[in-house]
N, C-alpha and C positions, 0 to 999 in steps of 0.2 A: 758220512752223514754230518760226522761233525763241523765237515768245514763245509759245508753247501749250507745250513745254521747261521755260522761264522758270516759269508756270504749276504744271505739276506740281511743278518742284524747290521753289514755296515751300511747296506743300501737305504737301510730305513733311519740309520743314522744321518747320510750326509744329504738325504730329501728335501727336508726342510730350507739347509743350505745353499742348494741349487735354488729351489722353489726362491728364497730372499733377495738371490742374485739377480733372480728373472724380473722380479718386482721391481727389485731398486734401477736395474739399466731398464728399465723400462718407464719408472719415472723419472729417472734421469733423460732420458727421451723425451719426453712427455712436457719436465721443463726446456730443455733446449726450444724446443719448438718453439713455446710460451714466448724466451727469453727472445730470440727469434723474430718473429712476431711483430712484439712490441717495439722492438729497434725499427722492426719495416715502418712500421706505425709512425713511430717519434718522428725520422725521418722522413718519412712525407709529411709532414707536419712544419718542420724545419724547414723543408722545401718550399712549403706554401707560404707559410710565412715570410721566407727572405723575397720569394718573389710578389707577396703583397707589397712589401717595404720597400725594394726597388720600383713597383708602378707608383708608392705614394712618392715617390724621392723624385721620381721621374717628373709628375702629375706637378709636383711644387714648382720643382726646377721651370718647366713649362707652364705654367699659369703665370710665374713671376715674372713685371713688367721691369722691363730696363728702367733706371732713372732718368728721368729727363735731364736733357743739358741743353742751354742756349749755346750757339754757335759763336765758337771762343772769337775775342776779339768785337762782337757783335754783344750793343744793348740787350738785354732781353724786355727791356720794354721803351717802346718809344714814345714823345712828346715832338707834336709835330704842331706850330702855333704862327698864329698873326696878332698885331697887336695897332689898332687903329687910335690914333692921337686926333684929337678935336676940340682945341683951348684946353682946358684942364683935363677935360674927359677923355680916359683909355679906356678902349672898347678887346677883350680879347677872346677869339675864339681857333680853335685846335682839333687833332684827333688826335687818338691815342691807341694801342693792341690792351691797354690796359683791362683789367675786368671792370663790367658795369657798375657803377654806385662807386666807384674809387675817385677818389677825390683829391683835386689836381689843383695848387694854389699859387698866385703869383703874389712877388710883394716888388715896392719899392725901395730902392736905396738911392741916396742922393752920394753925388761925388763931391770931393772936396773942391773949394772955388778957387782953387790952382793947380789943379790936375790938365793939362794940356788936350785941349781936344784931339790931336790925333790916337794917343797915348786913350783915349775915352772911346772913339770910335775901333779900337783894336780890342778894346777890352784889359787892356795893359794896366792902366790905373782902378785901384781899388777904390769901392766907396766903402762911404762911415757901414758901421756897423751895424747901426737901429736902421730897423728899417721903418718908413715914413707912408709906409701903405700897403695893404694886402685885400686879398679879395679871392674864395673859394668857390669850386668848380667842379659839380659832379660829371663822371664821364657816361654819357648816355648807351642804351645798348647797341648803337652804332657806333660806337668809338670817338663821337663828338664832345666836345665840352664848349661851354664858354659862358662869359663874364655876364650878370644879370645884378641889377641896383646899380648903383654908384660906387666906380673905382676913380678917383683921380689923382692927378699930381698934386701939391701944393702948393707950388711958384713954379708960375711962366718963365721968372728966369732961372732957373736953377735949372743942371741936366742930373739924369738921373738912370742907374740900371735898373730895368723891367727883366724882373726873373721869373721863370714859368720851373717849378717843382715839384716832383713826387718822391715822399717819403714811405718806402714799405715799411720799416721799422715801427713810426709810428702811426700807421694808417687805421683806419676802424677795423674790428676786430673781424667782419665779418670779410674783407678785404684779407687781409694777411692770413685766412681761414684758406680763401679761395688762390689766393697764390702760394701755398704749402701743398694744397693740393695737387697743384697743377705740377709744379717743380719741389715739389720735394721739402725745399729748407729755404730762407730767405736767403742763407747762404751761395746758394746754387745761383743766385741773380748773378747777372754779369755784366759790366758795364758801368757798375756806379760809381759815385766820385764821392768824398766829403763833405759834406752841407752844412753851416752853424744852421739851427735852429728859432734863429732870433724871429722876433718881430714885434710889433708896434709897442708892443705891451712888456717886450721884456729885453731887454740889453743883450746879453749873449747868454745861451741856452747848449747843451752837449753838441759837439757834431755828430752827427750820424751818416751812413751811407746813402745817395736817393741817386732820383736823376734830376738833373738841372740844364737849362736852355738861359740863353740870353739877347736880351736888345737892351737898345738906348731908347731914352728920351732928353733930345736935346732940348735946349733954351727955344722958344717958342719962337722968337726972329732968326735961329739960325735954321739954314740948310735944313729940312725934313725934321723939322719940330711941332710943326703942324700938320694938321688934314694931312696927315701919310700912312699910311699902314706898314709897317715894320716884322719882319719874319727875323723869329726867335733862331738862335743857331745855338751848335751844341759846342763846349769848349773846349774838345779837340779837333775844331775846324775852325779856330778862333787862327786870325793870323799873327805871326813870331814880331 
């Protein structure tokens, strides 16, 4: 009797025991699942994420337009000109790729009065510095330009270089707006040479990069110093 007592009182003893054991692996369980879960969770989460980030990385890569480049070796802008002599009066007109409203200016320079006319028609002798005439030239949206009022020489006998240039550097701003645009950086031009700045009004002024073309105007009794029309050339086709 007494141990069948004995018996019960340990059973009713270690109940409770069992009973806490069941509880706890059971929310031990319970979290698992939970912990679980929320990793599934996070990681598809993760997963959406890296592959939104990859279409946005994608979607940039692909939308983003290569930089423009001019074709090395080639201007990326050209000046293409004639220049009509008539007693004092130069008449000049051109095309250009240049953008509309850009504005394309010739001056005069006189040569010194012992520079050799071959040495002149080569383009080999330098003139003075000041220049002794200019005259500006918006480029139409055909690509055309040319000379309106009065350009002329100042002495029939004197010869003289007719330069036809464009400067991006210091061009109107809405100009150097629209070729940033187009290429990137004024840098990206290609083709340009060093240009002084001068003219009528000022002695010598910074050089800057542009483009530039050349003719003559001879002495008015020689050879094609009159009534001639004369095409500008560029001064790496100028002859050695």
């Amino acid at each position: 009797m007494k141990k069948i007592s004995l018996f019960f009182m340990i059973i009713l003893l270690i109940q409770p025991v069992l009973t806490a054991c069941r509880i706890d692996l059971a929310g031990q369980e319970e979290f698992a699942r939970s912990a679980a879960e929320k990793m599934r969770s996070q990681s598809a989460k993760d997963e959406s994420s890296l592959e939104d980030s990859n279409e946005k990385e994608t979607s940039v890569v692909a939308d983003a337009e290569p930089e423009k480049q001019a074709p090395i070796g080639e201007p990326t802008y050209k000046l293409e000109g004639q220049a009509t002599i008539n007693g004092n009066e130069i008449s000049i007109k051109g095309n250009s790729n240049l953008p509309e409203e850009a504005v394309v200016f010739a001056r005069l320079r006189r040569y010194k009065n012992d520079a050799e006319l071959e040495d002149i028609k080569n383009f080999r002798a330098e003139p003075f510095s000041r220049a002794d005439g200019d005259v500006y030239m918006s480029v139409e949206s055909d690509g055309t330009f040319s000379s309106r009022g009065r350009f002329e020489r100042g002495n029939l006998s004197l010869r003289y270089r007719l330069e036809l240039i464009f400067l991006p550097e210091i061009a109107q701003e809405g100009t150097r707006e629209r070729i940033i645009e187009e290429w990137g950086s004024l840098d990206n031009l290609s083709g340009m040479v060093p240009i002084e700045t001068l003219t009528r009004n000022s002695f010598k002024e910074p050089v800057v990069p542009g483009y530039i073309k050349y003719a003559n105007v001879l002495k008015q009794d020689e050879a094609g110093g009159d009534g001639v029309t004369v095409e500008f050339v560029s001064p790496e086709n100028l002859p050695n």
